[in-house]
C-alpha positions as CSV (number, residue, x, y, z in Angstrom):
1,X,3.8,-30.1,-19.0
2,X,0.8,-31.8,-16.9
3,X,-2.4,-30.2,-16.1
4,X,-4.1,-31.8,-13.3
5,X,-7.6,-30.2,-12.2
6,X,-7.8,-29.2,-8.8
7,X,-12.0,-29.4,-8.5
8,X,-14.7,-30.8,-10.6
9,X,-15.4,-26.7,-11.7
10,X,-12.6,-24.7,-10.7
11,X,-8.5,-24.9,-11.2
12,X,-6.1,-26.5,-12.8
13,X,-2.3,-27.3,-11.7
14,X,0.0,-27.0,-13.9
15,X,3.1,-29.6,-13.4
16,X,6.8,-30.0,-15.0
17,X,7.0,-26.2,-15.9
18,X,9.7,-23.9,-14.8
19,X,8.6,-20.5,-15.2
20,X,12.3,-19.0,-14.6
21,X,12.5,-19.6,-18.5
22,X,10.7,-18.8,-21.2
23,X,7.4,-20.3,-22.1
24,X,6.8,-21.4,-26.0
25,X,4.0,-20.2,-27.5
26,X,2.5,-23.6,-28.1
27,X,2.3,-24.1,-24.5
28,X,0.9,-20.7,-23.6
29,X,-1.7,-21.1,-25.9
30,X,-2.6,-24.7,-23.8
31,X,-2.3,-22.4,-20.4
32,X,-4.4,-20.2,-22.0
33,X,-6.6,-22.4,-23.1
34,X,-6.8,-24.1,-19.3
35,X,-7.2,-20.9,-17.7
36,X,-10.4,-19.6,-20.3
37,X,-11.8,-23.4,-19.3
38,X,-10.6,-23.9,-15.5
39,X,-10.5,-19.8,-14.4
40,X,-7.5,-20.7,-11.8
41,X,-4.0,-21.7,-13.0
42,X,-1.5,-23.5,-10.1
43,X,2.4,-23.4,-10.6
44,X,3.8,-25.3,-7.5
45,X,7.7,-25.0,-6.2
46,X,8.5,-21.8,-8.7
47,X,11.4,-19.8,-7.4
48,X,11.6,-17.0,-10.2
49,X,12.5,-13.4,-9.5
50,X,10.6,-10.2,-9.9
51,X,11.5,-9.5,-13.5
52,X,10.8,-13.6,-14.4
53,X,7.2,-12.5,-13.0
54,X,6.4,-9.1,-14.4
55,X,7.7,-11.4,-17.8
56,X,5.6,-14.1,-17.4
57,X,2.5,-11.7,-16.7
58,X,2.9,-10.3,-19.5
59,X,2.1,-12.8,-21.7
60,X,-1.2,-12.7,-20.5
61,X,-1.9,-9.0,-21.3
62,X,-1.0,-5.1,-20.5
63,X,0.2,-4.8,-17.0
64,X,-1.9,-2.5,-14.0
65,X,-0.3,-0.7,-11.5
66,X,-2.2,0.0,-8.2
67,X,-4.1,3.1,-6.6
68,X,-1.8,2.5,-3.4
69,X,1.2,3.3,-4.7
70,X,3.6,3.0,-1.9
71,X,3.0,-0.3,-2.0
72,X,4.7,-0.9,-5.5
73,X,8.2,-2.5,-6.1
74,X,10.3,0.7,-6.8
75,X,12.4,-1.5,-9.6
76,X,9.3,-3.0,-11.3
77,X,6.3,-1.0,-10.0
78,X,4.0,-3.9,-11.9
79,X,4.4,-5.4,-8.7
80,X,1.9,-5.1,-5.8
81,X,2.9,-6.3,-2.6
82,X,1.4,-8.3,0.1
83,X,2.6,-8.3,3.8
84,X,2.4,-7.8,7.4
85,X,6.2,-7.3,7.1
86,X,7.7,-3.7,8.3
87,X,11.0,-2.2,7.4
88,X,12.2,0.6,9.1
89,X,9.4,1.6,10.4
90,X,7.5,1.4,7.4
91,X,5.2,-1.5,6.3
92,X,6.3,-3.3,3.0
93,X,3.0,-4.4,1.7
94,X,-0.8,-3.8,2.3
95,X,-1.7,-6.0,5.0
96,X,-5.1,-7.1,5.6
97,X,-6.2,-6.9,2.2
98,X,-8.9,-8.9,0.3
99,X,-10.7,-10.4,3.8
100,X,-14.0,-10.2,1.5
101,X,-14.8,-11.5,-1.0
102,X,-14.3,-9.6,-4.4
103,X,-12.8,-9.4,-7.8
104,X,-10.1,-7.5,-8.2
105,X,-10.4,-3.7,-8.9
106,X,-14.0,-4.4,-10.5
107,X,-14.7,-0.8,-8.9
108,X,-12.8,0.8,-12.5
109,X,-15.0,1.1,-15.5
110,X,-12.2,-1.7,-17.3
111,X,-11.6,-4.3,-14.5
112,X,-8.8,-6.4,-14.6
113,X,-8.5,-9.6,-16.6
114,X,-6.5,-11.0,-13.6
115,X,-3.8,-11.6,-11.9
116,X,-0.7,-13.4,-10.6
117,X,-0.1,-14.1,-7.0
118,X,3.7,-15.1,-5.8
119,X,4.6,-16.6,-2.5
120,X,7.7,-15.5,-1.0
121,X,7.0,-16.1,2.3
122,X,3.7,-17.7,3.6
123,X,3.0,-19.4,7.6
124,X,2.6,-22.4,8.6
125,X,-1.0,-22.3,8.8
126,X,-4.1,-20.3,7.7
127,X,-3.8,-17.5,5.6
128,X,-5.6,-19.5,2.7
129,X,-7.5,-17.9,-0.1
130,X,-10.7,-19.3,-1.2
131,X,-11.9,-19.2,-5.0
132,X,-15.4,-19.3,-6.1
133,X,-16.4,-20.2,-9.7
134,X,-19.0,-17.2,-11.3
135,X,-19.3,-19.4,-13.8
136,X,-20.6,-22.1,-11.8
137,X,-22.8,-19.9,-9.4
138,X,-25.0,-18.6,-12.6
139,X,-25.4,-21.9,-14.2
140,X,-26.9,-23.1,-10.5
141,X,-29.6,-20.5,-10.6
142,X,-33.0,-21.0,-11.2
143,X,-34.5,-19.7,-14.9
144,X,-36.5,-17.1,-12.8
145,X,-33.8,-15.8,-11.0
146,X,-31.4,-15.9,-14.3
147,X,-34.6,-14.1,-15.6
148,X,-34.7,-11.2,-13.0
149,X,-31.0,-10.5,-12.9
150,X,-29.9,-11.3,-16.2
151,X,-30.1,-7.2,-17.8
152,X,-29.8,-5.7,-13.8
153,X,-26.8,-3.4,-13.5
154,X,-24.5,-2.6,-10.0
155,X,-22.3,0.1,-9.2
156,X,-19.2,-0.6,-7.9
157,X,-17.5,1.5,-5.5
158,X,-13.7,1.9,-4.2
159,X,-14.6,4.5,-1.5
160,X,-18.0,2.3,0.0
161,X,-14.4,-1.1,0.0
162,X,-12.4,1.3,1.6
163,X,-14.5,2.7,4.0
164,X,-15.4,-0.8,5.0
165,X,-12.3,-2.6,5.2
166,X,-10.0,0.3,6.1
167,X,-11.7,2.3,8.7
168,X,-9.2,2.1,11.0
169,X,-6.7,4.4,8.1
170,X,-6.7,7.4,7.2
171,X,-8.9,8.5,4.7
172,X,-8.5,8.2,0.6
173,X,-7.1,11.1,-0.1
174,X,-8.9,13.3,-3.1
175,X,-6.4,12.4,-5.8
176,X,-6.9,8.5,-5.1
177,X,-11.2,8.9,-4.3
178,X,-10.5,11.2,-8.3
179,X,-8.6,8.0,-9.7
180,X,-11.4,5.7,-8.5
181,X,-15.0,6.9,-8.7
182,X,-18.2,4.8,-8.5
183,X,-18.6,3.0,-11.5
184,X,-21.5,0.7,-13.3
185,X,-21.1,-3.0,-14.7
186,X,-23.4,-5.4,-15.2
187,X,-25.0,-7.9,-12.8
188,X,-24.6,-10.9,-14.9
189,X,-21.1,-10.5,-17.2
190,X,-20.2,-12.3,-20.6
191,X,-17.0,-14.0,-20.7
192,X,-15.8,-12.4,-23.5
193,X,-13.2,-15.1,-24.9
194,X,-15.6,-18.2,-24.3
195,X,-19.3,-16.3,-24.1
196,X,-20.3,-18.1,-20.9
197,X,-22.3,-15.9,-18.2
198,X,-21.1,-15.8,-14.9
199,X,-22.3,-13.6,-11.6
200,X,-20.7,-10.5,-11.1
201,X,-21.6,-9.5,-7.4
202,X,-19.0,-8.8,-5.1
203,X,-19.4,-8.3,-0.7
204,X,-18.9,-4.5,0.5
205,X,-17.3,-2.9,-3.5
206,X,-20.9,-3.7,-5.1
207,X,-23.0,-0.5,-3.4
208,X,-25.8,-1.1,-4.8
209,X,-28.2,-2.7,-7.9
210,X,-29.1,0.1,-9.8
211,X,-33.0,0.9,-10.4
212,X,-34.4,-1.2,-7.0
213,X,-35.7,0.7,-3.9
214,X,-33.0,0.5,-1.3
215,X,-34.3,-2.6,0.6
216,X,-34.8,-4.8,-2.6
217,X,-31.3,-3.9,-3.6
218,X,-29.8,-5.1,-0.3
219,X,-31.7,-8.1,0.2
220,X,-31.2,-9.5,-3.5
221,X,-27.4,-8.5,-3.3
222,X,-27.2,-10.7,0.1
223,X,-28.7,-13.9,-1.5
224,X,-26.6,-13.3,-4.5
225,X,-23.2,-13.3,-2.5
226,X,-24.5,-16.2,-0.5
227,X,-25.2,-18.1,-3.3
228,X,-22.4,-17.0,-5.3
229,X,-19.7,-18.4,-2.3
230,X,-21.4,-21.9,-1.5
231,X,-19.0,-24.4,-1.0
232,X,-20.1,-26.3,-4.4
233,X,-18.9,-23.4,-5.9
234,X,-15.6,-22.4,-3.8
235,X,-11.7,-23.9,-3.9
236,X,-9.5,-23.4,-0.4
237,X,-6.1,-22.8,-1.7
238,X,-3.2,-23.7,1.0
239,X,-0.5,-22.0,0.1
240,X,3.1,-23.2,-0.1
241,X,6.2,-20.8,-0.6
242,X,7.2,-20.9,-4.5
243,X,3.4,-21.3,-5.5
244,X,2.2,-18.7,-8.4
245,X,-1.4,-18.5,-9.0
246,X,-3.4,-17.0,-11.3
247,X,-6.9,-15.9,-11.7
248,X,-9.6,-15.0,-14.2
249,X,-11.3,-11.7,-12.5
250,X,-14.1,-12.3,-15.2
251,X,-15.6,-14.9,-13.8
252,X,-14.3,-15.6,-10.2
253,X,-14.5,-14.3,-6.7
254,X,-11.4,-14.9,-4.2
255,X,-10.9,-13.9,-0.4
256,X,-7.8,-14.2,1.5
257,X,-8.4,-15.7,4.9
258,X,-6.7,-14.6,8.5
259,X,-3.6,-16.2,10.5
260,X,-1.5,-14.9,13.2
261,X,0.8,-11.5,11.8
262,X,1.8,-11.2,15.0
263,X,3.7,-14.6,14.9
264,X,3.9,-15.4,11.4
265,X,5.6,-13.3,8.1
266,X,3.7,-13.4,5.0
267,X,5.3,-11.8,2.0
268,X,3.3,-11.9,-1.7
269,X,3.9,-10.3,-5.1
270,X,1.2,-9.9,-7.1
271,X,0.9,-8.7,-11.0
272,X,-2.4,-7.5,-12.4
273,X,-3.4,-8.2,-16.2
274,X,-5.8,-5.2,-17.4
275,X,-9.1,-6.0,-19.0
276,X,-12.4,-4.4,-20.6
277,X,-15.6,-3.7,-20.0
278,X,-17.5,-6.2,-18.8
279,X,-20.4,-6.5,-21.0
């Protein structure tokens, strides 16, 4: 096994691992390690199956499932799928997800750790996701900014995402808007396994920073976000079929980027790792 980093700040591939078998626990502990250090993980030409994944995910904690539900593999409902594919009728994955940029499900009071993303089937071009370091973003800030934000809180909210990104759906419906209410985290989150702070901001999911009038709360949360996806800070994955990435929610921000669906197929299986509360 090889680590290579992919930025000065941000990712690390992993080389001469075949995730189809079983990974020893000394080098776990080094991807581990990497991943606490690096935030993304890289696994390049990987051709496992969905039980090989769910098993490999969950060496890195307790499995999620997701609020969209008809979405889930019906033989291992840990996995979430991506897609602009239809069967029958029917589409096969949420399509159009994750065009801002976000951490995943930081809208539940225990966020996710993070997650595994699988390409099955990916096109030829575009339809990258972007990574930006949290970790890096702070660090950049000026003391009196660090100063201002660094005991602020934000709530986080699935229906304001939704409302957004979807609008062209139908509605949540009440059992999902019950499974997801508003929630409040921190503005500025300790990593809880290595201590350091990172932002925690998020475009169109973070409603508002709690205890500002309404104007001061929008125009700080719009410099945040700017700042927080500078290119300094920011790694444009390309992806590949057989690539497996994974992601530390705790101090990242990703966004999938656009291609052509009405040319191209993209299929992608994606585990989620559950957290705590950011702190």
């Amino acid at each position: 096994m090889q680590l290579e980093n992919l930025t000065p700040f941000l990712g690390t591939e992993v080389k001469g691992i075949d995730l189809r078998e079983p990974v020893s626990d000394a080098d776990f502990a080094v991807l581990r390690d990497a991943l606490n250090q690096r935030s993304v993980l890289l696994f390049r030409g990987q051709s496992i199956n969905e039980s090989q994944h769910v098993a490999f995910s969950r060496r890195f904690g307790t499995l999620l499932g997701h609020v969209l539900t008809q979405f889930l593999k019906k033989e291992h409902p840990e996995v979430y799928v991506l897609s602009n594919v239809s069967e029958n009728g029917k589409p096969i994955g949420n399509h159009k997800e994750g065009w801002n940029w976000h951490s995943d499900l930081s809208y539940k009071a225990e966020p996710s750790m993070g997650a595994l993303l699988y390409a099955l089937e990916v096109p030829p071009v575009e339809g990258d996701t972007f990574f930006a370091s949290m970790h890096a973003a702070y660090d950049a800030l000026d003391d009196d900014m660090k100063a201002r934000i660094r005991h602020l809180t934000a709530t986080h909210s699935y229906a304001n995402y939704y409302g957004k990104a979807f609008a062209d759906r139908n509605p949540l419906t009440p059992e999902q808007l019950a499974a997801t209410p508003d929630v409040v985290h921190p503005l500025v989150r300790t990593h809880p396994e290595t201590g350091r702070l990172s932002l925690y901001v998020g475009e169109d999911v973070v409603k508002q920073i709690d205890g500002l009038p309404a104007e001061e709360s929008v125009a700080l949360l719009a410099e945040l976000n700017a700042h927080a996806i500078s290119p300094e800070f920011s790694y444009r994955h390309k992806w590949l079929a057989g690539d497996l990435l994974v992601w530390d929610n705790r101090c990242t921000m990703h966004r999938a980027t656009p291609y052509d669906d009405n040319m191209y197929r993209r299929v992608m299986h994606r585990t989620t790792v559950a957290g705590d509360r950011p702190f």
